[in-house]
N, C-alpha and C positions, 0 to 999 in steps of 0.2 A: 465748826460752828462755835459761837463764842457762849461761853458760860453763859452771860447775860441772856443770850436770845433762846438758849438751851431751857434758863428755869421760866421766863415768858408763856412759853409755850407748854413747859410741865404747867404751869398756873392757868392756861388758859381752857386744858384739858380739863383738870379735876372742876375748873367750876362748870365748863358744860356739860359732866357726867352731873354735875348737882342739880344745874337746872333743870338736864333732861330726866333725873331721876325725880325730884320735885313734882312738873308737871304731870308725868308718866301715873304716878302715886296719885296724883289727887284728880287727877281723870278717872283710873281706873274705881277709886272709891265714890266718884259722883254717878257712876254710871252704873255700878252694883248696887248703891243707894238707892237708882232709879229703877232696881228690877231686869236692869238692860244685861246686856254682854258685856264680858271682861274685855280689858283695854288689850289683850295679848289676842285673845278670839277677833274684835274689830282689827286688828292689824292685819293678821291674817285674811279677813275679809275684805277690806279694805284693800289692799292689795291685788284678790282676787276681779275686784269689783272695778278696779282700774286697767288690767291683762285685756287683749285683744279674746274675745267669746267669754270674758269672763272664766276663764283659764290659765294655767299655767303649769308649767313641769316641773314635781315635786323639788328636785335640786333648785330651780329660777327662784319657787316661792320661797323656801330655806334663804339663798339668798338675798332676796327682798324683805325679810322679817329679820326678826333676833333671834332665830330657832338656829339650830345644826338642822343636816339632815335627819339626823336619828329623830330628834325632838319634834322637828315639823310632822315626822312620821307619826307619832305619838297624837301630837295636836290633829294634827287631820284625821285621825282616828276616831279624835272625839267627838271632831267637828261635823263628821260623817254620819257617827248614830245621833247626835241632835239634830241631824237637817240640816244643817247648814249649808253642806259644799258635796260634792259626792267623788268619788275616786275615778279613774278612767285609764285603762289601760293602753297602749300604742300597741295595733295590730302588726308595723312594721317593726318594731322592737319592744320582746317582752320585758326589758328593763325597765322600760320609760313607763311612767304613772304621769297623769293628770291629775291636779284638783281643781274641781268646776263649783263655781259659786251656785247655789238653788236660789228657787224664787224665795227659800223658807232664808238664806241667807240674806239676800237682799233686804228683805220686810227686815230683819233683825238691825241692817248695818241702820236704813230709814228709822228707825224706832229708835235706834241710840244716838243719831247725827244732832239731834236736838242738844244733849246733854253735854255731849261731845265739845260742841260748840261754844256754850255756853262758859265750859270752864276754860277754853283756849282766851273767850273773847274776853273774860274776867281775871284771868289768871297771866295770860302771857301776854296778849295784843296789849291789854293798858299799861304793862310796865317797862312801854317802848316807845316810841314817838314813831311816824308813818317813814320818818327818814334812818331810824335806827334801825327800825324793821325792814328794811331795803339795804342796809349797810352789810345784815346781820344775813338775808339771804343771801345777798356777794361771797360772800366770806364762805361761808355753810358750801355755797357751789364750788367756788372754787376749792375747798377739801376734798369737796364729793369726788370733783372731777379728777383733781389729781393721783386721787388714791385709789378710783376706780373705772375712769376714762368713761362713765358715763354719770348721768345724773338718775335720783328713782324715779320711778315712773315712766324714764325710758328707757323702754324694751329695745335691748338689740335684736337683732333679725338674727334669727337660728334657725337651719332645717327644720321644720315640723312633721309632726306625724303625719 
């Protein structure tokens, strides 16, 4: 690989960790502003809220979040005594845990999609043209894909409980 294409792509890293850190930031503080849930609790719900029953296996949703497993362990803990999501064990293996979105999660993610939105639509959509923004998804997928042979939000098909 050639130096040149080496520091490109070092350059093009740190400033999507900035944007995504930027946006991240000032979502989470529109939305605490607003009383709602942290922008790391909608992740997690969000997530949940996309899973086929609105479910997932603790390892899937670790994956699909920024959590480790230990850490998702944590957060769903929390998420659990607020209502949110509730735990569920696999009858055919005591390993396997579930986290199942509640209706009390739901109402939460609809109560903050307003605000959510709002700083996407102020924050990130207008300082893109509808074609940069199509440029910008390409790009984005083909990362995804290549670094994890699927895209989020699609579930590969796994034994289930």
């Amino acid at each position: 690989m050639s130096r040149q294409r080496n520091r490109s792509q070092q350059v093009a890293w740190r400033i999507f960790l900035n944007a995504h850190a930027l946006i991240t930031k000032r979502v989470d503080a529109a939305l605490l502003g607003e009383g709602c849930i942290s922008y790391e609790t909608y992740d997690v719900l969000i997530t949940l809220s996309e899973a086929p029953d609105y479910r997932l296996r603790m390892s899937e949703l670790a994956g699909a979040t920024f959590f480790s497993n230990s850490g998702i362990s944590r957060r769903v803990g929390r998420l659990e005594k607020e209502g949110y999501l509730r735990r569920e064990g696999c009858e055919l293996d005591g390993r396997v845990f579930y986290a199942i979105l509640t209706e009390e999660g739901k109402a939460a993610l609809h109560r903050a999609w307003p605000v959510y939105e709002k700083v996407i639509e102020e924050e990130f959509a207008k300082a893109m043209s509808a074609v940069e923004a199509r440029e910008l998804s390409r790009i984005l997928k083909s990362v995804v894909t290549k670094i994890d042979g699927t895209l989020a939000g699609e579930m590969t098909e796994e034994p289930r409980c």
